[in-house]
Backbone bond lengths (Angstrom), bond angles and torsions (degrees), N, CA, C in turn:
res aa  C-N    CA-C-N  psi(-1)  N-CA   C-N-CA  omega(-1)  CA-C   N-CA-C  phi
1 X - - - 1.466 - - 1.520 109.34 -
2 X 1.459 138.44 133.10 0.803 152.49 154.66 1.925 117.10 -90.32
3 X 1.731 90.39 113.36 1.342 115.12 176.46 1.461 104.48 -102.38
4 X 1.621 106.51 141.06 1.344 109.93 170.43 1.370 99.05 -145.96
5 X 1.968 109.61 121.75 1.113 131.15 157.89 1.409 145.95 -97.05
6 X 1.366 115.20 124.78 1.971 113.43 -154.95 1.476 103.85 -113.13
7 X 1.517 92.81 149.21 1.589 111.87 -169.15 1.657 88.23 -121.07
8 X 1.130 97.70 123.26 1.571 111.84 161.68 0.915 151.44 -175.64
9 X 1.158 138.17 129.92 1.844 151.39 -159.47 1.512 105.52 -43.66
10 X 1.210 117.41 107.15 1.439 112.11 173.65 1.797 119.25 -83.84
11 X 0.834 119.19 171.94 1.731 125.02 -179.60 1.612 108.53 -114.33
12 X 0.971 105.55 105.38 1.807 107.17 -172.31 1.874 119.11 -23.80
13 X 1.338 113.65 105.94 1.519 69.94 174.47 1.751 123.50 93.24
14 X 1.453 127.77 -32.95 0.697 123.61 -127.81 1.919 97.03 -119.42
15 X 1.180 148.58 34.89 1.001 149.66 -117.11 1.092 118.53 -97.55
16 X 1.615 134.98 -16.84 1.751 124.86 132.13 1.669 109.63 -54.50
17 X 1.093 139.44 -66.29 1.668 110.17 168.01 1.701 136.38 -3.80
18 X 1.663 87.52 -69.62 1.250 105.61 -155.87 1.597 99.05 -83.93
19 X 1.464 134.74 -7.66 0.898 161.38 159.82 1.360 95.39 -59.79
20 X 1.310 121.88 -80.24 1.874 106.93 -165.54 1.568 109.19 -83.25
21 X 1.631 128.85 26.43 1.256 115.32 158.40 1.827 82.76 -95.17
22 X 1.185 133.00 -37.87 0.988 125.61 -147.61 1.727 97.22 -74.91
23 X 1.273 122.02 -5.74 1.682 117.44 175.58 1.399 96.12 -107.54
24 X 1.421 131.30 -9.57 1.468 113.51 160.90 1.858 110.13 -76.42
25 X 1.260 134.14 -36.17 1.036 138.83 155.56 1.570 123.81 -26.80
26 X 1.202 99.76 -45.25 1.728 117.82 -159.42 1.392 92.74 -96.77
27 X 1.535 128.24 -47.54 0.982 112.75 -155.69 2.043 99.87 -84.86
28 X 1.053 129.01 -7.62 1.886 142.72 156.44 1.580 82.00 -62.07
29 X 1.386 137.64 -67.81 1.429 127.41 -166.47 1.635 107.76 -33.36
30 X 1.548 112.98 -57.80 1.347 119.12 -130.72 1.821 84.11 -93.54
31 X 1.111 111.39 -34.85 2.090 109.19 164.38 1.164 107.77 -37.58
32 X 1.294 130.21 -58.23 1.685 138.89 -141.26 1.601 94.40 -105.65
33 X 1.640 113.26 25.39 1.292 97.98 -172.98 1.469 150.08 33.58
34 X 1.710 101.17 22.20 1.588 94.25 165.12 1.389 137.53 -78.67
35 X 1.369 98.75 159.56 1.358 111.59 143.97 1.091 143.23 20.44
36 X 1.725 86.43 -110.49 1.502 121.80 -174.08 1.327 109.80 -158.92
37 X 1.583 94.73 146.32 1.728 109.73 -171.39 1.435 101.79 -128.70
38 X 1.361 95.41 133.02 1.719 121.07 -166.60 1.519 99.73 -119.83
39 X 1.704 123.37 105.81 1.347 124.46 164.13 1.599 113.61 -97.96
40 X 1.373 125.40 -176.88 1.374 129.34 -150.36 1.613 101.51 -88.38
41 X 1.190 117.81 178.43 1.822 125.97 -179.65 1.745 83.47 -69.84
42 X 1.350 100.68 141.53 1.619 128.96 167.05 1.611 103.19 51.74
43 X 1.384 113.97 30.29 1.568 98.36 -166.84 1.471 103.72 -69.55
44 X 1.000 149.03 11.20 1.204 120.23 165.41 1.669 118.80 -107.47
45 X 1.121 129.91 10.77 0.948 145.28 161.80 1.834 120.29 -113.46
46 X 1.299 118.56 -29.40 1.373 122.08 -141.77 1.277 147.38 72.02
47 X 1.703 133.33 -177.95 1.148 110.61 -176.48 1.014 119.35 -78.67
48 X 1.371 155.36 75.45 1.812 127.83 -116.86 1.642 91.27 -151.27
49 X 1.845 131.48 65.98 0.931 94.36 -153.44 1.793 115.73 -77.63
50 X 1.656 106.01 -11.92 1.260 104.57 -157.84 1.333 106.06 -60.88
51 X 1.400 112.99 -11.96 1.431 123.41 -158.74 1.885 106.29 -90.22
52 X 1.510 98.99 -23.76 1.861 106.02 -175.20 1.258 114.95 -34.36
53 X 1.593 116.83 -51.71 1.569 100.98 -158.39 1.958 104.26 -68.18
54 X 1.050 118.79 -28.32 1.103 131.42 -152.21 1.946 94.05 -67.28
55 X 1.704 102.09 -52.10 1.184 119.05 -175.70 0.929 140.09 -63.59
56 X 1.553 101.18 -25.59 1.803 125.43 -157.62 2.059 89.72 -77.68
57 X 1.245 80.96 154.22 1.632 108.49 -176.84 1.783 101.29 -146.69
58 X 1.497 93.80 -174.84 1.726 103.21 -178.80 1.741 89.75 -124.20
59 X 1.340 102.58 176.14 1.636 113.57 172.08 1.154 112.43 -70.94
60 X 1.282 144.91 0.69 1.528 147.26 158.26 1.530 129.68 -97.12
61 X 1.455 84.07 9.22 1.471 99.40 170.39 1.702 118.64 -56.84
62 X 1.851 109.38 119.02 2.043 89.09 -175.86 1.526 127.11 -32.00
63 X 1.840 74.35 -56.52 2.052 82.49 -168.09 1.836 118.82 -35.44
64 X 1.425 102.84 -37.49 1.274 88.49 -179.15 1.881 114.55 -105.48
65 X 1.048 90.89 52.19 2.044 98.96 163.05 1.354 102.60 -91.68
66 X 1.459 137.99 -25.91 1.476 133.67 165.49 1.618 99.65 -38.61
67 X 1.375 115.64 -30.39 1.395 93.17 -151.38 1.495 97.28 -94.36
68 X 1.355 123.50 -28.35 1.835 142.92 165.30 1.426 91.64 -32.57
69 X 1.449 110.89 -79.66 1.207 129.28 177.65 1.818 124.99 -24.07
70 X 0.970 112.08 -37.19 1.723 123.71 -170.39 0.992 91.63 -102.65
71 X 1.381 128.02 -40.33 2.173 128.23 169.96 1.216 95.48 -26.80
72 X 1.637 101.10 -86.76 1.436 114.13 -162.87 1.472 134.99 -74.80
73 X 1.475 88.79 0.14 1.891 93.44 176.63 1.189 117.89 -87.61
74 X 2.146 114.60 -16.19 1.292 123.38 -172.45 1.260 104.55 -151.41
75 X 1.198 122.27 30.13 1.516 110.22 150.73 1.322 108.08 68.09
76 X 1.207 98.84 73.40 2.165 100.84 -168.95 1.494 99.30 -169.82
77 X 1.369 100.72 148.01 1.533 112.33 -173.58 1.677 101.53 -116.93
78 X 1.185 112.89 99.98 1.780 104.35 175.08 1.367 111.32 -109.45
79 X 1.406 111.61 139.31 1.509 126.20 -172.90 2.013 91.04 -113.10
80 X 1.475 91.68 125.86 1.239 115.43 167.39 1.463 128.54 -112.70
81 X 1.039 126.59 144.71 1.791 129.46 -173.98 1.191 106.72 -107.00
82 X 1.569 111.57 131.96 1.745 121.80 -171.62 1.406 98.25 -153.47
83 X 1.555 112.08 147.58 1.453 100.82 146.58 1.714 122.43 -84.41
84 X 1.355 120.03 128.61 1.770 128.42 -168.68 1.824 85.27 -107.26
85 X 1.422 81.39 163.21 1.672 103.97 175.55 1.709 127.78 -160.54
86 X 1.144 104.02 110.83 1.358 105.01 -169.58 1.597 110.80 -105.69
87 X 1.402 110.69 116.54 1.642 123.38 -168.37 1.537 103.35 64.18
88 X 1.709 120.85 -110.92 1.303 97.11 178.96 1.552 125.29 -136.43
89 X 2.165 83.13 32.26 1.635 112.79 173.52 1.892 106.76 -66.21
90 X 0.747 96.61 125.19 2.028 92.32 163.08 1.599 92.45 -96.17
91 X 1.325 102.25 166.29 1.686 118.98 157.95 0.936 111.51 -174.80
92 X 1.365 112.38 156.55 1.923 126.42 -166.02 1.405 85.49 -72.18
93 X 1.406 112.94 158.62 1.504 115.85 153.82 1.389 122.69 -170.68
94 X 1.000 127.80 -162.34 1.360 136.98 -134.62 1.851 106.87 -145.78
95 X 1.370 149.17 27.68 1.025 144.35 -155.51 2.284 126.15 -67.34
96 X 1.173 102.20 93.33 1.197 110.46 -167.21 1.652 122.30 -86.66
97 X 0.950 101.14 125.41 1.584 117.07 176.95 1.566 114.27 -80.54
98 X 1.791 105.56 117.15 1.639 79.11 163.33 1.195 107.10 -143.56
99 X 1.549 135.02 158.53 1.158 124.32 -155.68 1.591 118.06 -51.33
100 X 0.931 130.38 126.49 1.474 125.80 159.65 1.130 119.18 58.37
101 X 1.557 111.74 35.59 1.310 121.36 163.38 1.678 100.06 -137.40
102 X 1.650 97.65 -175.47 1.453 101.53 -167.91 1.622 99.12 -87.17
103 X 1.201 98.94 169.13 1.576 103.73 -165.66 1.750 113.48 -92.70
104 X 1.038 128.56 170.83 1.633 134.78 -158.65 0.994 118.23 -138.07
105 X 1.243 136.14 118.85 1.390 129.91 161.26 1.416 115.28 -118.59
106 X 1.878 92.43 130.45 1.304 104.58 -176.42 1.566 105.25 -107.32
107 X 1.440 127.59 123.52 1.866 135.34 -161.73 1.611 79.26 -104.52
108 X 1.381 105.12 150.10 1.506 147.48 166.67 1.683 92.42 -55.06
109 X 1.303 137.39 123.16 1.402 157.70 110.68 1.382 130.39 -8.72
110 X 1.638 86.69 -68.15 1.698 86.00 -168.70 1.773 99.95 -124.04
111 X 1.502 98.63 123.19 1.903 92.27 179.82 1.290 126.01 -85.53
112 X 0.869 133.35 159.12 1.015 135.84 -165.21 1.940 92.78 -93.43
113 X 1.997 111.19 143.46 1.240 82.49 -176.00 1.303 118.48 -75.35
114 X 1.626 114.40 162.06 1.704 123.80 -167.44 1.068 133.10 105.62
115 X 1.548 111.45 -34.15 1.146 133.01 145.84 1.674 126.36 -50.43
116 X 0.811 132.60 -61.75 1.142 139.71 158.11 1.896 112.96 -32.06
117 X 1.052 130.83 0.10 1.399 152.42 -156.09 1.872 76.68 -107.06
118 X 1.229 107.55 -54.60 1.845 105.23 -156.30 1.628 84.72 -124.92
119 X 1.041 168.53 9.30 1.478 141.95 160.22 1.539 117.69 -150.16
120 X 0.935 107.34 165.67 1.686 113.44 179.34 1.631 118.16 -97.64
121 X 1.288 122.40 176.32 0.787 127.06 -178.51 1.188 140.51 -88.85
122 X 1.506 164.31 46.70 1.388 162.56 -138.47 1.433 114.00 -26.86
123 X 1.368 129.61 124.82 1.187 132.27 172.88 1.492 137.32 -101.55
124 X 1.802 108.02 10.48 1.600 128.43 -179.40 1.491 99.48 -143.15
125 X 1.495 90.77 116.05 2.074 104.85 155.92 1.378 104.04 -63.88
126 X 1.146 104.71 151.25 1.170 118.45 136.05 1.406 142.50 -123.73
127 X 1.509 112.50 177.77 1.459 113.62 -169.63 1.548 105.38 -155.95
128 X 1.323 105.82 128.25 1.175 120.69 -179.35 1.795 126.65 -112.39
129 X 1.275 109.69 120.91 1.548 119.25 -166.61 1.377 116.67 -98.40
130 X 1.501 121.54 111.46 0.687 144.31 177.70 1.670 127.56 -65.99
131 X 0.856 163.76 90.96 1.486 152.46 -154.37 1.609 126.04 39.07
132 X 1.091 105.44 -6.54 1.853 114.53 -154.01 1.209 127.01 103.06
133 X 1.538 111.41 -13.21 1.646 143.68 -179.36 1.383 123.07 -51.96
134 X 1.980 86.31 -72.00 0.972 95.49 -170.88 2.048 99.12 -158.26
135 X 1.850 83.92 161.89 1.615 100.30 -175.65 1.322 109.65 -113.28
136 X 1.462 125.41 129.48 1.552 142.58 -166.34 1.868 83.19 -107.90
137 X 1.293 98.05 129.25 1.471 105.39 163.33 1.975 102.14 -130.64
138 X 1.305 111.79 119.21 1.261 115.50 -173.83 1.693 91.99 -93.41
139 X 1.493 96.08 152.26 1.791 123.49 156.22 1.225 119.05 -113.22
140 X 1.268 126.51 -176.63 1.179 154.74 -175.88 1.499 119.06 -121.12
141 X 1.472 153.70 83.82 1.036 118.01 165.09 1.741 118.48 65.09
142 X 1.540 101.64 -122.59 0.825 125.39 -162.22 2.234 123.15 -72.40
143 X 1.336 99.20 -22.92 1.276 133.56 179.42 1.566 101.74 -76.08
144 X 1.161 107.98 -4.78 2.002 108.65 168.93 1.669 97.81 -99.95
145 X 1.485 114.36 -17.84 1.721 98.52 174.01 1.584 113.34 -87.58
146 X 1.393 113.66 16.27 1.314 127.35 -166.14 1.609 93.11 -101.46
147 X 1.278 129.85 126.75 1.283 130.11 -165.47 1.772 82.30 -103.64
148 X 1.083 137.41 -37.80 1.739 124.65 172.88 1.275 118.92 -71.20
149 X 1.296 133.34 1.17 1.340 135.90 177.53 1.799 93.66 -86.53
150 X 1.480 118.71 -70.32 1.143 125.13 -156.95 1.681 95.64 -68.61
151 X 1.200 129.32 -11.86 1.427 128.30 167.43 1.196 111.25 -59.20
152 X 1.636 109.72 -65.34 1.295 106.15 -166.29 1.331 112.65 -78.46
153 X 1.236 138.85 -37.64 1.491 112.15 151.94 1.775 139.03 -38.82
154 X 1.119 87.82 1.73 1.867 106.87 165.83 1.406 109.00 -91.16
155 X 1.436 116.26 -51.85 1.281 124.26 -152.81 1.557 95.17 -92.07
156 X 1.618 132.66 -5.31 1.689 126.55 147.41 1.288 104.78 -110.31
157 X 1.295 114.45 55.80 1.283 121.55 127.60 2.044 100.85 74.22
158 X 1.134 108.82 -4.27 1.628 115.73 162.78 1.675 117.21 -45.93
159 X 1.573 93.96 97.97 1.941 105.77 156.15 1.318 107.37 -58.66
160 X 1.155 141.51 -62.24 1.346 145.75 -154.85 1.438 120.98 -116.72
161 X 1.401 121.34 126.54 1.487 133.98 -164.24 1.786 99.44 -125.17
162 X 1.615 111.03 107.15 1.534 105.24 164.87 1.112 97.15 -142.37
163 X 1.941 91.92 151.76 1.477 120.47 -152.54 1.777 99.19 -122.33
164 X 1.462 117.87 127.50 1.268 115.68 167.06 1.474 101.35 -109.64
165 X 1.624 98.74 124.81 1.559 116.39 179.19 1.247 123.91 -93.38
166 X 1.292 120.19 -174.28 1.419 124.69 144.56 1.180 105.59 -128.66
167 X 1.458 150.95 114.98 1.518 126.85 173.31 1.309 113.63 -149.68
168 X 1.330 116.50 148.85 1.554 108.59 166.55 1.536 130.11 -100.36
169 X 1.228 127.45 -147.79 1.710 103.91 -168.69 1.593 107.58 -67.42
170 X 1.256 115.98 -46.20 1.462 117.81 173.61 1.302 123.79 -40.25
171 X 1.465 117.30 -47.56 1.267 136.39 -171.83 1.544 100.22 -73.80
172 X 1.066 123.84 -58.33 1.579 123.30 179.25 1.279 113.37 -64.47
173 X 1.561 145.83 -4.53 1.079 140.47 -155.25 1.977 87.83 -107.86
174 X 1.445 107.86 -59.05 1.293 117.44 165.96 1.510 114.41 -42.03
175 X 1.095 124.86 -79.65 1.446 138.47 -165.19 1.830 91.90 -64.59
176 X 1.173 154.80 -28.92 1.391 136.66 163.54 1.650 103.70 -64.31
177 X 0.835 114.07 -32.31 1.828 90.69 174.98 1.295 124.53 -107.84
178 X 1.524 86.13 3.07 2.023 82.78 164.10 1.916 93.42 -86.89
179 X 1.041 128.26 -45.50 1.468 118.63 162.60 1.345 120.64 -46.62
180 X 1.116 127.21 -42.69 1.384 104.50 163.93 1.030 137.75 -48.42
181 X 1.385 102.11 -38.39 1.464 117.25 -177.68 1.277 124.56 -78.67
182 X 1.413 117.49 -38.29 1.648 115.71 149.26 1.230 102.82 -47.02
183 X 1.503 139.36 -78.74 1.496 122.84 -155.50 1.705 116.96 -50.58
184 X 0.954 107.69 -33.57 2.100 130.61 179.24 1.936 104.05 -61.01
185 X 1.624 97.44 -45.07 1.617 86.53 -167.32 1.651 79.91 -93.37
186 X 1.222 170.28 -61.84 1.140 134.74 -111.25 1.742 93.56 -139.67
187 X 1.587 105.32 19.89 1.388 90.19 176.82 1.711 136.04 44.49
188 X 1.578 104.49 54.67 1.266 109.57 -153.54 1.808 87.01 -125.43
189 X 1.259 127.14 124.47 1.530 107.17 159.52 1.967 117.83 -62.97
190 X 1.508 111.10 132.91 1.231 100.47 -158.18 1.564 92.65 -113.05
191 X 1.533 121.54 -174.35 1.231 122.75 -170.03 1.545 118.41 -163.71
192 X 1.286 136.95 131.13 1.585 107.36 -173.98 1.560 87.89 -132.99
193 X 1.239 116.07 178.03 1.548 132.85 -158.52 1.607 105.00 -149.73
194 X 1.205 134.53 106.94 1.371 141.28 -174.47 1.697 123.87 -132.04
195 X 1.106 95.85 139.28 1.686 101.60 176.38 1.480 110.22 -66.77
196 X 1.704 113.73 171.56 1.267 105.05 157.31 1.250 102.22 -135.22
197 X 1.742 136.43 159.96 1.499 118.65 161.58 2.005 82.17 104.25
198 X 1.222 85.54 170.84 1.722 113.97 176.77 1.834 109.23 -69.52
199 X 1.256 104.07 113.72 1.535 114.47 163.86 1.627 113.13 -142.88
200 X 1.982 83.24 110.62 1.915 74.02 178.36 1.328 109.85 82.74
201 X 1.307 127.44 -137.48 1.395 149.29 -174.10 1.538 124.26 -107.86
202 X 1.735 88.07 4.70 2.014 84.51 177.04 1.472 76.98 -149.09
203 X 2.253 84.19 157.91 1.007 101.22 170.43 1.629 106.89 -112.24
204 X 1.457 109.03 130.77 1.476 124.80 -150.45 1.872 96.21 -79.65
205 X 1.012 128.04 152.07 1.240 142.10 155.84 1.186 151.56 -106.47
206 X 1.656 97.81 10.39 1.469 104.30 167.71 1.998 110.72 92.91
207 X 1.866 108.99 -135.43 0.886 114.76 160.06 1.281 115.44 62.97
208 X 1.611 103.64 2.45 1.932 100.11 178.63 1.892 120.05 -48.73
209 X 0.948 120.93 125.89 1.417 119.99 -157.22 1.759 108.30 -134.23
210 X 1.283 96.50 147.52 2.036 109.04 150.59 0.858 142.79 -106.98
211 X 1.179 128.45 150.26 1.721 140.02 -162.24 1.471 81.00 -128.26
212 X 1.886 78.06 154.29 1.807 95.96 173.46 1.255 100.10 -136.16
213 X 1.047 122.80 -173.56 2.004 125.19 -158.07 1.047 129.63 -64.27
214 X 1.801 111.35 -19.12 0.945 125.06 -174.58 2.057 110.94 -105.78
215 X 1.414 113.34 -7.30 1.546 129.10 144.12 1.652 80.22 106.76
216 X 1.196 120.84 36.43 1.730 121.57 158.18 1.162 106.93 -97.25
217 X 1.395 113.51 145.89 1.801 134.37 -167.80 1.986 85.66 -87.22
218 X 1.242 101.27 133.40 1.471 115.48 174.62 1.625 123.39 -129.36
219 X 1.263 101.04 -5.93 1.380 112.73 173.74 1.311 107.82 -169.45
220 X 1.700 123.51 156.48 1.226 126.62 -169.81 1.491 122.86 -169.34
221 X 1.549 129.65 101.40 1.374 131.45 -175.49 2.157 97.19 -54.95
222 X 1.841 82.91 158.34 1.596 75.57 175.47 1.765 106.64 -94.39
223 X 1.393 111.87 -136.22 1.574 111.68 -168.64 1.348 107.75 -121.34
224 X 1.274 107.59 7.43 1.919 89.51 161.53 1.575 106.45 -144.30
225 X 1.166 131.24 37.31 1.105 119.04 -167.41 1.541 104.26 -132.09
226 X 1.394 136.52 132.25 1.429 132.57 148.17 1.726 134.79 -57.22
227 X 1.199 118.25 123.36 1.483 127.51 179.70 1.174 90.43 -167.49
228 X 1.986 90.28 -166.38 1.409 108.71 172.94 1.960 86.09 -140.22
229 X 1.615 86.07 167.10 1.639 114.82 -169.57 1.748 104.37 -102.61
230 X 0.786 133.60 97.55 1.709 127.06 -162.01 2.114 102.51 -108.40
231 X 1.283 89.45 111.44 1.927 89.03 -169.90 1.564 94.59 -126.88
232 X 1.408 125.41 127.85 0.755 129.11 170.32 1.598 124.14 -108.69
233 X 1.159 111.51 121.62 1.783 122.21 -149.00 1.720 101.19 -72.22
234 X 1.022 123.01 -9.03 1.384 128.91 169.04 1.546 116.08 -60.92
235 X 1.307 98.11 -68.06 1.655 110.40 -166.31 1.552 90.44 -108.26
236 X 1.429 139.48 -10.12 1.196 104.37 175.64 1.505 129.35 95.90
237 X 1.736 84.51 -24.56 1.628 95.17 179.65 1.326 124.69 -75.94
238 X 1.543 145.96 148.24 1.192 153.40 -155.99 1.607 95.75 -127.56
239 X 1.949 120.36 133.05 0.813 100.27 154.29 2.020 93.78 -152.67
240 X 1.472 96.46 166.18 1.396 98.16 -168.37 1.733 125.98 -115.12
241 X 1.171 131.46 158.40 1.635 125.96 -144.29 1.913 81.56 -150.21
242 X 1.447 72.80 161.97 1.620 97.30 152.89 1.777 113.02 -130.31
C-alpha cells in the first residue's frame, strides 16, 4: 500500500485557498500512484477555533465534491480536516473520501484541554479496509495520547495507525515517541501528518514523519517546508513530492 502524507501551511479561515493547495497535494498523490492521502487536523480551515462555528460544515458540503471527484477518478482515499457540526454540536474531524463509496467522517475522541470550551467529543473509531490487506485506523491529534484508542485499533486487527496533528516543536517531540511506541508495541506501520507556519495559537513545525513495525523513524519532512512523505509499506521505500 502506498501512503502519502502532507504538510502544509494553512490560510486562516480561508477554505477555497486551502482547498487548491490541498489539490496540488493530491494531485503529487495521484503521480506517485498512491493510495491514500492523509492531510493535517482542520487542514482546510486551520487551527482557528474562534472561527469553528462560522466554518464548520458536514461531509456533503459542495465545496468539497472536488475531493469525491479525485476519489473516484483515481482510485485514492483522501482524508481531510474540517470542523463538522451536527444540530448545534461542532466537532473536530477528519472527512474521508473513498472511491465510489459514500463518504465518512471520523470526529476527534479525545480533546485536547480547551477544546472542549468549543466542541464535543466523537464517539465511533474508525477503520478503513484496504483490499483485504490491510486496515488504516486514523487519529486525531490528541487521541494518539489515548493509550485505548491505539489499543483498539490493535484489537480490529489495524496494520497501520495515522495521525493528523497540529503541533509545535514541543508537541512533535512528545507525540513522535508516543508514535513510536504505538508502532513498537503493536507492530503497526505508523504515520503522522503536520502543519507548518502559524495555525491558531501554535506555531506548527512540520516534521510529519514514519514509523515502521519495529517504532524506528524511516522517513521525515523537515520544519518549514510544504510536501508530502510517500512510503510504501511493501518495499519500505520512502519518497518525497511537493
Amino acid at each position: 500500500m502506498r501512503i502519502c502524507i502532507a504538510q502544509t501551511r494553512s490560510v486562516a479561515g480561508d477554505i477555497p485557498k486551502n482547498i487548491d493547495t490541498h489539490k496540488r497535494m493530491i494531485h503529487t498523490a495521484i503521480s506517485n500512484k498512491a493510495d491514500m492521502i492523509v492531510f493535517p487536523e482542520l487542514s482546510l480551515t486551520g487551527y482557528e477555533l474562534e472561527l469553528a462555528h462560522e466554518l464548520a460544515a458536514d461531509q456533503n458540503d459542495e465545496r468539497l465534491d472536488i475531493f469525491q471527484e479525485l476519489a473516484d477518478s483515481h482510485k485514492l482515499v483522501i482524508a481531510v480536516g474540517m470542523p463538522t457540526k451536527a444540530g448545534n454540536d461542532l466537532f473536530i474531524s477528519m472527512i474521508i473520501f473513498q472511491p465510489c463509496k459514500e463518504r465518512i467522517t471520523y470526529s476527534k475522541q479525545n480533546l485536547y484541554p480547551g477544546e472542549d470550551a468549543v466542541f464535543k467529543p466523537g464517539t465511533q473509531q474508525v477503520f478503513l479496509k484496504f483490499d483485504g490487506r490491510h486496515i488504516v485506523a486514523p487519529a486525531i491529534c490528541y487521541d494518539l495520547s489515548d493509550k485505548e484508542h491505539s489499543q483498539k485499533a490493535h484489537e480490529n486487527n489495524a496494520d497501520i495507525y495515522i495521525a493528523s496533528v497540529v503541533n509545535s516543536a514541543n508537541g512533535v517531540i512528545g507525540d513522535s515517541e508516543k508514535l513510536s511506541g504505538i508502532a513498537r508495541t503493536y507492530q503497526m506501520t505508523v504515520l503522522m501528518s503536520n502543519f507548518i507556519g502559524q495555525s491558531g495559537a501554535y506555531v506548527c513545525t512540520g516534521n510529519s514523519s514514519v514509523w515502521n513495525k519495529e517504532g524506528k523513524i524511516v522517513g521525515q519532512l523537515d520544519d518549514k517546508s510544504e510536501g508530502v512523505l510517500l512510503y510504501d509499506t511493501e518495499t519500505e521505500k520512502l519518497s518525497e513530492g511537493l
